[in-house]
Backbone as JSON, one array per atom type, in Angstrom:
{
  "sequence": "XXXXXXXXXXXXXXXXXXXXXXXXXXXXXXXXXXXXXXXXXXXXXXXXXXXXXXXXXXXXXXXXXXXXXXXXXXXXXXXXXXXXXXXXXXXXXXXXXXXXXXXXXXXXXXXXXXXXXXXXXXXXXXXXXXXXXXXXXXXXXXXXXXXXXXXXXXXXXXXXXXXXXXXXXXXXXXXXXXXXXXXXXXXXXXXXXXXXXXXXXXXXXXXXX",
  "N": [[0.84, -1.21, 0.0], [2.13, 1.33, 0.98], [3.73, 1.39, -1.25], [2.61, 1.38, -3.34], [1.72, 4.07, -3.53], [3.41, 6.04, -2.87], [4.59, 5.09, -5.62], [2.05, 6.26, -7.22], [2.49, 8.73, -6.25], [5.3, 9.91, -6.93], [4.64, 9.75, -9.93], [2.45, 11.61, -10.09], [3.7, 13.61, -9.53], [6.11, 13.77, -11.22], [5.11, 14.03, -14.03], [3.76, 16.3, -13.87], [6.04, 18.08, -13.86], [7.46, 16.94, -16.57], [5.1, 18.11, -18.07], [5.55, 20.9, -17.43], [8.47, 21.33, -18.2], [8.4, 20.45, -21.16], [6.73, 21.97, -22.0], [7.67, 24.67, -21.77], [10.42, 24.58, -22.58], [9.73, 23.86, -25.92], [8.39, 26.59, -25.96], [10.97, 28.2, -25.83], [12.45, 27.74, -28.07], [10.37, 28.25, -30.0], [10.18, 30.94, -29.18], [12.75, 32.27, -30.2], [13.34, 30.74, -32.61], [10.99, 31.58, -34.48], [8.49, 30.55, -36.66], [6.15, 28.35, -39.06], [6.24, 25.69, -39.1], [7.37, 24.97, -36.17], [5.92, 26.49, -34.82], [3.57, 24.17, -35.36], [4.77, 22.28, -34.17], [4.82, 23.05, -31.48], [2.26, 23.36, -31.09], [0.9, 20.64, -30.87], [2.51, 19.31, -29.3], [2.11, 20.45, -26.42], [-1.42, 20.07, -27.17], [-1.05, 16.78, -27.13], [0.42, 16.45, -24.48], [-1.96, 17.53, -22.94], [-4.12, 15.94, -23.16], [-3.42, 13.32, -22.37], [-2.84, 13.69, -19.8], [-4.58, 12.7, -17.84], [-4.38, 10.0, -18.38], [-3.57, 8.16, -16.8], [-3.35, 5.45, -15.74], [-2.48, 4.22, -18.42], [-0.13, 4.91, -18.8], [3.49, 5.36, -18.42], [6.42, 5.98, -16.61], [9.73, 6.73, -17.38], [13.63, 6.78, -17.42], [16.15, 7.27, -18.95], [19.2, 6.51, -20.31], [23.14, 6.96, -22.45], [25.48, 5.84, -24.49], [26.43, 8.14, -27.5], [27.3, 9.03, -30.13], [28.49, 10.76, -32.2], [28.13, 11.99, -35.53], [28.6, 14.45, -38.37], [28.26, 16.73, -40.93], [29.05, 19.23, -42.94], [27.96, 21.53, -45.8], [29.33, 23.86, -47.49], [28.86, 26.46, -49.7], [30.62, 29.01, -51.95], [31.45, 31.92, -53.86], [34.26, 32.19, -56.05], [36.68, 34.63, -56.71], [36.8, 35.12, -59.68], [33.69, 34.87, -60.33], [33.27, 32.04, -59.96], [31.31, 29.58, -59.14], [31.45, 27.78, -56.24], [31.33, 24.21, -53.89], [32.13, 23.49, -50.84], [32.7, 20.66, -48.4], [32.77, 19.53, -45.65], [33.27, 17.42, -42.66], [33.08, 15.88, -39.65], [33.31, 13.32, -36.88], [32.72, 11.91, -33.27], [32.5, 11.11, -29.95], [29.94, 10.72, -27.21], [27.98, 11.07, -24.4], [24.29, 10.95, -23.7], [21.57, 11.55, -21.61], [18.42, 11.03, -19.61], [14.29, 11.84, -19.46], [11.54, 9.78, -20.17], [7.49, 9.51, -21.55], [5.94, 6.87, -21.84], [3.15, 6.2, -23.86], [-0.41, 4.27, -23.96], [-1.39, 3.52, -26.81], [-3.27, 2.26, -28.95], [-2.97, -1.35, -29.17], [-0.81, -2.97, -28.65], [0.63, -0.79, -29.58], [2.76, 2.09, -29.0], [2.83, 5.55, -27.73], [5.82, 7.9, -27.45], [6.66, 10.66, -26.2], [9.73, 12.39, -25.02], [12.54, 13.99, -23.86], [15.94, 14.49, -23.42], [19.81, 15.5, -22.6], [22.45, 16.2, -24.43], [25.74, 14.99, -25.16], [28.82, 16.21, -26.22], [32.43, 16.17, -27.22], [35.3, 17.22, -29.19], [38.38, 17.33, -29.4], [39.32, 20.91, -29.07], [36.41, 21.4, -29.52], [33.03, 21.45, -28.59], [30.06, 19.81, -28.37], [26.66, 20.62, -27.68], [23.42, 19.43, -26.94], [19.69, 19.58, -26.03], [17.49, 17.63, -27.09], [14.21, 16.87, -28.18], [12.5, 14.18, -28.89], [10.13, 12.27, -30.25], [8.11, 9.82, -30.54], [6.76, 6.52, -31.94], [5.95, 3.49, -31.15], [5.96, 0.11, -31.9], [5.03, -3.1, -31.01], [6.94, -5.78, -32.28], [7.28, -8.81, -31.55], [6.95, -10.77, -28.72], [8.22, -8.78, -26.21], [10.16, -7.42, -28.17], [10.42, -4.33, -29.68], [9.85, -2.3, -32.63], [10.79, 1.03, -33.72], [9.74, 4.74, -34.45], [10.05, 7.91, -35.49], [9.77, 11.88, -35.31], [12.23, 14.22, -34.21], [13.52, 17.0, -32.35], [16.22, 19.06, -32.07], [17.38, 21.02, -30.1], [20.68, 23.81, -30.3], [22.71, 24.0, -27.72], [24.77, 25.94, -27.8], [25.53, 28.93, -27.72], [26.74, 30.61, -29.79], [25.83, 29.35, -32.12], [25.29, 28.91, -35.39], [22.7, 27.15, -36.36], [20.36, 26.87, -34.18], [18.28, 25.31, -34.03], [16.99, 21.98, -35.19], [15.94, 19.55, -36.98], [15.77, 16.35, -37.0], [15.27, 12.6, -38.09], [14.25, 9.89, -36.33], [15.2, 6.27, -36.18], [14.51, 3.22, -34.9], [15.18, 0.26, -32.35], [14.11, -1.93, -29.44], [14.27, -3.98, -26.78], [13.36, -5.33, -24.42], [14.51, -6.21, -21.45], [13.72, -7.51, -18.95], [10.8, -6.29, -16.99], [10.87, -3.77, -16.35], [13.78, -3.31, -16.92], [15.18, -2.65, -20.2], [17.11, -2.03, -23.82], [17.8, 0.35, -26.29], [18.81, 0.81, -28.9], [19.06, 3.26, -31.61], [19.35, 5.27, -34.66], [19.51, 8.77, -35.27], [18.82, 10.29, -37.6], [19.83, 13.41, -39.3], [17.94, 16.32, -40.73], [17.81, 18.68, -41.3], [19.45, 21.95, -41.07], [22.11, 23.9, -41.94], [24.57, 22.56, -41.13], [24.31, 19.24, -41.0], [23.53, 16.75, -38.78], [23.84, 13.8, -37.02], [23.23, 11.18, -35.31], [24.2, 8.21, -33.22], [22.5, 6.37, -31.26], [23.11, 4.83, -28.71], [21.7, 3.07, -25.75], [20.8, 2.55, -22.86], [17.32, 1.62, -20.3], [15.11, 2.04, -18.07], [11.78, 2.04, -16.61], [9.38, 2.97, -14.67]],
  "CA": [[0.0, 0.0, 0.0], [2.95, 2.4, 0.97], [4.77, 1.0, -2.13], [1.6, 2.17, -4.71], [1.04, 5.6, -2.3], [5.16, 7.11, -3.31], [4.63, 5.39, -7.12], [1.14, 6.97, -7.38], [2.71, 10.32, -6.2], [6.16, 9.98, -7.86], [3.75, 9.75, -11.18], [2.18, 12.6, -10.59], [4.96, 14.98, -9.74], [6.75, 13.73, -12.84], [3.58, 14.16, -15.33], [3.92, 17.55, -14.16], [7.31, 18.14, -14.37], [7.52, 16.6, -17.83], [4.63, 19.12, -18.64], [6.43, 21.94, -17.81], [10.02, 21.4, -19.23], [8.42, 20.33, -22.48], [6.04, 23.21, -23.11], [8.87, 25.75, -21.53], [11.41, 24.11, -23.92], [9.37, 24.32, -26.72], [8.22, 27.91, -25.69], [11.95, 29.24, -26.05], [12.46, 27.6, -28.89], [9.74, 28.52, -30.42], [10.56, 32.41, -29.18], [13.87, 32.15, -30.79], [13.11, 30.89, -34.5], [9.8, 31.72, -35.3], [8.12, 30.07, -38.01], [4.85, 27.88, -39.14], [6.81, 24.44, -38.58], [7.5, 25.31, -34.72], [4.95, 26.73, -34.31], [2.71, 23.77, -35.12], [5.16, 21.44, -33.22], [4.57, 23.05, -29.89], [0.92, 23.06, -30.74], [1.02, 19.07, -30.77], [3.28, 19.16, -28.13], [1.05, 20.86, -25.42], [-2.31, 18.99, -27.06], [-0.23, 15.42, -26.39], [0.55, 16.34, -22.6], [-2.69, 17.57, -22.41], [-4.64, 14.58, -23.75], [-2.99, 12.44, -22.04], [-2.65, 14.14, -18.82], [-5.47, 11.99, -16.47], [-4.67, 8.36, -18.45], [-2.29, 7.29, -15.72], [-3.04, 3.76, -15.57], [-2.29, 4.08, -20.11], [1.77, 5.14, -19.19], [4.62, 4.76, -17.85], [7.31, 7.05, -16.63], [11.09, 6.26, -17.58], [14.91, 7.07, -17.7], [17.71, 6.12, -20.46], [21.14, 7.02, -20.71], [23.76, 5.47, -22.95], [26.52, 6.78, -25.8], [26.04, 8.64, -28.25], [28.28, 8.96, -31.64], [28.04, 12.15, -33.0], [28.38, 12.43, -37.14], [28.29, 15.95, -38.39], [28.84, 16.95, -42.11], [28.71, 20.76, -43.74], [28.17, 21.99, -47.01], [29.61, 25.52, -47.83], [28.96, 27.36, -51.0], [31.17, 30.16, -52.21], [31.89, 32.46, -54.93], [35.54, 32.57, -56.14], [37.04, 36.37, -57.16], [36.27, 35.19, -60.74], [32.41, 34.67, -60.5], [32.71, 31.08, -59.61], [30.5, 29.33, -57.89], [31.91, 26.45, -55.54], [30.71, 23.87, -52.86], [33.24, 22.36, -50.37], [31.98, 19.79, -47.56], [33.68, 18.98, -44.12], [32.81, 16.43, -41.67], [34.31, 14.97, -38.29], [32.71, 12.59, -35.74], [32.82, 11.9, -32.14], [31.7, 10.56, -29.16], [29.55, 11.44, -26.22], [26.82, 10.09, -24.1], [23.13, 11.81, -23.42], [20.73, 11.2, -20.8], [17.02, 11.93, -20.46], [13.32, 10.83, -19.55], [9.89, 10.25, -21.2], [6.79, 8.93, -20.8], [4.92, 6.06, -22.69], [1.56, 6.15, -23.7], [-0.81, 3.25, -24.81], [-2.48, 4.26, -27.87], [-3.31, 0.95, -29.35], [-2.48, -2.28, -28.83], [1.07, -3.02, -29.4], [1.39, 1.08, -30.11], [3.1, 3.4, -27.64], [3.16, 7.13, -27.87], [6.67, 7.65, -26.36], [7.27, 11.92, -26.05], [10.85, 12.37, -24.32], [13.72, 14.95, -23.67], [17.08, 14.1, -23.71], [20.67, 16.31, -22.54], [23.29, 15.36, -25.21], [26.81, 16.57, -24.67], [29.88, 15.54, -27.26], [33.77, 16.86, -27.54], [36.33, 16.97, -29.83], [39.72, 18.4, -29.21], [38.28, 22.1, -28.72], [34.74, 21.71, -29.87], [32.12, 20.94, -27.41], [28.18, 20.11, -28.48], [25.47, 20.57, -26.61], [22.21, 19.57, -27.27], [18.89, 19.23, -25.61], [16.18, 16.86, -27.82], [12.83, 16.26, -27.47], [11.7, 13.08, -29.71], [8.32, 11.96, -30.26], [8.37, 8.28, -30.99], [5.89, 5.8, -32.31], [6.7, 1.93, -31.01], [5.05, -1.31, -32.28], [5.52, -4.64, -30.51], [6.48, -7.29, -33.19], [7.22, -9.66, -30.92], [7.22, -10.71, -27.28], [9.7, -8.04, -25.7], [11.18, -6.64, -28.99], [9.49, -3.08, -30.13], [10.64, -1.19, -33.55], [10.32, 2.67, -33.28], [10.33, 5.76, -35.15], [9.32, 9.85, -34.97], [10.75, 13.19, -35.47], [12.78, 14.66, -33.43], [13.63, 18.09, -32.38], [17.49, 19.24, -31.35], [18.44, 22.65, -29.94], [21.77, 23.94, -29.75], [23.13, 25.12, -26.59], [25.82, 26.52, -27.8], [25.33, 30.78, -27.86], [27.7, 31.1, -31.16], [25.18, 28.04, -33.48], [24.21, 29.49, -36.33], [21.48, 26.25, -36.6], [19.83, 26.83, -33.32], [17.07, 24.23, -34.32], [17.4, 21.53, -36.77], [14.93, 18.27, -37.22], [16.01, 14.7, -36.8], [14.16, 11.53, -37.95], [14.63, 8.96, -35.61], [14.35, 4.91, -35.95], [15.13, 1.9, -34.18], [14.42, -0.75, -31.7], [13.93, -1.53, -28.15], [14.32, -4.85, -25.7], [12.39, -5.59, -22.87], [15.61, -7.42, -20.69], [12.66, -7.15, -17.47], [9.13, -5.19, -17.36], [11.14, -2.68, -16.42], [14.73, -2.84, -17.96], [15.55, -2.27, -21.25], [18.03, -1.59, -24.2], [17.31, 0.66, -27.35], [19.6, 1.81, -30.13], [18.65, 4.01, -32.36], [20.12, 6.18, -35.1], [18.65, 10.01, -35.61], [18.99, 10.96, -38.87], [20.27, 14.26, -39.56], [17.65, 16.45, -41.42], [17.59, 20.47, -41.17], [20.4, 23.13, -41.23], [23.39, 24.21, -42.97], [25.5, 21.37, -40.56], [23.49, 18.42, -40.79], [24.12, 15.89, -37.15], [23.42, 12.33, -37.05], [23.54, 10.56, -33.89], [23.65, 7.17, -33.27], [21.96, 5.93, -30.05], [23.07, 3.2, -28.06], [21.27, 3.36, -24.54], [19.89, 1.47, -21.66], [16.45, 2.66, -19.64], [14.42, 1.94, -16.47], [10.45, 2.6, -16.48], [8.98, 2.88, -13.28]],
  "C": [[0.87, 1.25, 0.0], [3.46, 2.39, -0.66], [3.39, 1.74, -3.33], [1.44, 3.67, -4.5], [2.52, 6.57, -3.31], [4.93, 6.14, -4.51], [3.79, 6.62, -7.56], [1.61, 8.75, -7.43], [4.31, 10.35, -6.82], [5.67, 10.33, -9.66], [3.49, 10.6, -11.31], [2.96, 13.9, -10.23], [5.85, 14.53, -10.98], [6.14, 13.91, -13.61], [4.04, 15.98, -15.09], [5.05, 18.42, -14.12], [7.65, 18.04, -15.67], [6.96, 17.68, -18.48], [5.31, 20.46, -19.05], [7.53, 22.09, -18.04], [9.39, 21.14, -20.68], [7.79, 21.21, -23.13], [6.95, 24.57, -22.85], [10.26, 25.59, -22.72], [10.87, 24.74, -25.24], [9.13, 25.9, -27.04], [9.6, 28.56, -26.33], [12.49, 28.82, -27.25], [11.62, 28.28, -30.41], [9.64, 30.48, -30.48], [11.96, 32.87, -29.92], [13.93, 32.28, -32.26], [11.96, 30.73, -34.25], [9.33, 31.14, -36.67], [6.84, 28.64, -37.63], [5.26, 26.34, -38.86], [6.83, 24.22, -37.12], [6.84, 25.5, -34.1], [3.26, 25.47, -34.15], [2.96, 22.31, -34.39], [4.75, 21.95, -31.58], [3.24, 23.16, -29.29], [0.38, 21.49, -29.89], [1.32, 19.02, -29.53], [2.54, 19.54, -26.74], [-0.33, 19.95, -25.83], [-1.92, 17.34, -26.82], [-0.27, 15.46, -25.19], [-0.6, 16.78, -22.49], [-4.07, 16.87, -22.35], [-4.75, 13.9, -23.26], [-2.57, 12.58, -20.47], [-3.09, 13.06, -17.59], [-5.15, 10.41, -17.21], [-3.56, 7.58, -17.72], [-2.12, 6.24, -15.62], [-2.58, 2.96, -17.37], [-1.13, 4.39, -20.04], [2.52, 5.06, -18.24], [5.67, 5.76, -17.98], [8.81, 6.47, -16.76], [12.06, 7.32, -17.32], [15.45, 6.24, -18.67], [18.65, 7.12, -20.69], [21.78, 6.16, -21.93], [24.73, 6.62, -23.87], [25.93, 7.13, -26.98], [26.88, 9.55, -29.12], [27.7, 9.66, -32.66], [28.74, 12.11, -34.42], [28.02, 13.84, -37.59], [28.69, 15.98, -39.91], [27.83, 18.61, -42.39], [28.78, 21.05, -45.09], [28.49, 23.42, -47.33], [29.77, 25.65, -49.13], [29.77, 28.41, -51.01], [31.43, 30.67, -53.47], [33.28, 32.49, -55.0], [35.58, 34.09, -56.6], [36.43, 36.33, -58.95], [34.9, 35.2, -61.58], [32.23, 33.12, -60.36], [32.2, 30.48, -59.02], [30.7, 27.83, -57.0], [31.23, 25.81, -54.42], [31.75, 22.86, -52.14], [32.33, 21.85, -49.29], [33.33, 19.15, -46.5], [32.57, 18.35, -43.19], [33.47, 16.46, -40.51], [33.06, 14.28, -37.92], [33.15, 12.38, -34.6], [31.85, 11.31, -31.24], [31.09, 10.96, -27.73], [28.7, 10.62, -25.07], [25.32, 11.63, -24.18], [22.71, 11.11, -22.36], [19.45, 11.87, -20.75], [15.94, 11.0, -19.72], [12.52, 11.18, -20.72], [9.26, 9.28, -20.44], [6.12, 8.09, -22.03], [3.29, 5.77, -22.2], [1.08, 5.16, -24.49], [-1.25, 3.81, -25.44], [-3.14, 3.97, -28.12], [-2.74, -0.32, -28.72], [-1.88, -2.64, -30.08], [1.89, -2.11, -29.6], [1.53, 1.62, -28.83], [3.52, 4.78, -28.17], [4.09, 7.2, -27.01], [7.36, 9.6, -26.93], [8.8, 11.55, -25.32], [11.67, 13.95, -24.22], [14.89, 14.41, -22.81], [17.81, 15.21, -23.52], [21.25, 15.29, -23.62], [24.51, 16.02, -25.41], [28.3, 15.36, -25.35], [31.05, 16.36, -27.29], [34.96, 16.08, -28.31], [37.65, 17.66, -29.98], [39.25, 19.94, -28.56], [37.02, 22.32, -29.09], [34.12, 20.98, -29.25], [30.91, 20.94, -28.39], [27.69, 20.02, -27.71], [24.23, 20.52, -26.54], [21.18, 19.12, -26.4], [18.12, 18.85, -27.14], [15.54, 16.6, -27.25], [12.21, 15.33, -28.71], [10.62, 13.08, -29.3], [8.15, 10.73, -31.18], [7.09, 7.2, -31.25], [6.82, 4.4, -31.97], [5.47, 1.33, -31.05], [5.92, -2.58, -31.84], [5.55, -5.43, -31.78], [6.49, -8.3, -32.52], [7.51, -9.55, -29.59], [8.42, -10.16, -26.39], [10.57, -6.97, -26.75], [9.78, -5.64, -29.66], [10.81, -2.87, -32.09], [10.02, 0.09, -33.4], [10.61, 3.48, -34.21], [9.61, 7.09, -35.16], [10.06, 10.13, -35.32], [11.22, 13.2, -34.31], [13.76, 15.92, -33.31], [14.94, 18.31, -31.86], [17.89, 20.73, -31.44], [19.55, 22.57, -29.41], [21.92, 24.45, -28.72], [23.74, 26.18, -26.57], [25.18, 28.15, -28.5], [25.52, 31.06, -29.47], [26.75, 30.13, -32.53], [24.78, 28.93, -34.01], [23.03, 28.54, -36.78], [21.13, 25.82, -35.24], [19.06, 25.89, -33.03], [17.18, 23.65, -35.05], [16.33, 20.25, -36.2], [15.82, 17.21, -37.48], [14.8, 13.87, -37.11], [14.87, 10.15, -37.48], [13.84, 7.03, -35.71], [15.4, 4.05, -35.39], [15.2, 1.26, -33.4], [14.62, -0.93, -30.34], [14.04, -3.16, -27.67], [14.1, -5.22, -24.99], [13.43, -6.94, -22.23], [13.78, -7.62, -19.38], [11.84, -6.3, -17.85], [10.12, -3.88, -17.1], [12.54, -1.92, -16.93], [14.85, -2.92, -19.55], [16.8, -1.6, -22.5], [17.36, -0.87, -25.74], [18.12, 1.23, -27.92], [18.96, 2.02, -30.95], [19.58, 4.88, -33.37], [19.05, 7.25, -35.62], [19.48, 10.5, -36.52], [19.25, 13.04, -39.16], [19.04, 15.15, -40.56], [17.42, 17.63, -41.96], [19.3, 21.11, -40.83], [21.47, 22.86, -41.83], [24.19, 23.27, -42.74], [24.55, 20.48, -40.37], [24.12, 17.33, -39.7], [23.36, 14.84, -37.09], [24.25, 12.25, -35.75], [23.16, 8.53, -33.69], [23.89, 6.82, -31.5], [22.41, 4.81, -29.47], [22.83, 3.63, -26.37], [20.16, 2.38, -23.79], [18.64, 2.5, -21.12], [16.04, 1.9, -18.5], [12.89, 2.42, -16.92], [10.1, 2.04, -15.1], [7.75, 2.27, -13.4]]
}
């Protein structure tokens, strides 16, 4: 009875916790770059948590950590002095970890609505990243224990000096059920918005409470 009493209320101070980092997130994001894309993500984003607010006994609150193998590639255009018009391309990669919760929601059977937010923090000689994401994940059971997954996913820079403050990720890839409540899920997030496009590939353990 004690043991349901501190889940029950662990649940709902995290529901509302979750609430407000994800519509405050979005918020400054959304105050930052302006535009009709953003703007109709943080619509979603608030009708989701608020949807889904009272189906407590339909989700499940988590953690997941794990590494995270940062790919980066740029394309720069330039004019030469003669009127030419050139395109050079630089890369590197690196490695990092993130950490992060979310919450899964039943939708369907077999389907989970799985919102999240994620820190994600990478260095390379003198270059640091720093990103907060907030995915938004679709998972289907194929079989007993094993999910496949996939959503957008949103990544702001931390860093003051980014000239791609905001950029879009599409995220897929699969999940484990070691125990009801452990788990392993790699994933790779596809790279899909700004001038430096950032691929990440996921490898991370979780916990649901």
């Amino acid at each position: 009875m004690v043991h349901n009493f501190v889940k029950n209320s662990f649940e709902k101070t995290a529901l509302k916790l979750f609430t407000i980092t994800n519509y405050s997130t979005f918020a400054l994001i959304n105050f930052k770059q302006n535009n009709n894309m953003k703007k109709i993500i943080l619509i979603v984003a608030i009708a989701l948590t608020a949807n889904f607010a009272n189906a407590q006994d339909a989700m499940k609150f988590g953690v997941r950590g794990g590494v995270d193998m940062v790919s980066a590639k740029a394309d720069v255009t330039y004019v030469d002095p003669l009127g030419g018009v050139h395109t050079s391309s630089s890369s590197f990669s690196t490695t990092g970890f993130y950490v992060g919760g979310f919450v899964d929601f039943s939708i369907a059977d077999k389907m989970v609505l799985e919102p999240g937010i994620a820190y994600h923090a990478a260095s390379k000689d003198d270059f640091k990243l720093n990103f907060l994401s907030i995915p938004v994940t679709f998972k289907y059971e194929i079989a007993t224990k094993f999910n496949i997954m996939a959503g957008p996913s949103l990544f702001y820079n931390m860093d003051s000096d980014a000239q791609d403050k905001t950029t879009f990720n599409f995220d897929i890839g699969a999940s484990y059920d070691i125990t009801d409540n452990f788990f392993v899920d790699p994933r790779y997030s596809l790279g899909l918005s700004g001038d430096t496009k950032v691929n990440h590939l996921l490898i991370g353990v979780g916990y649901k409470f």
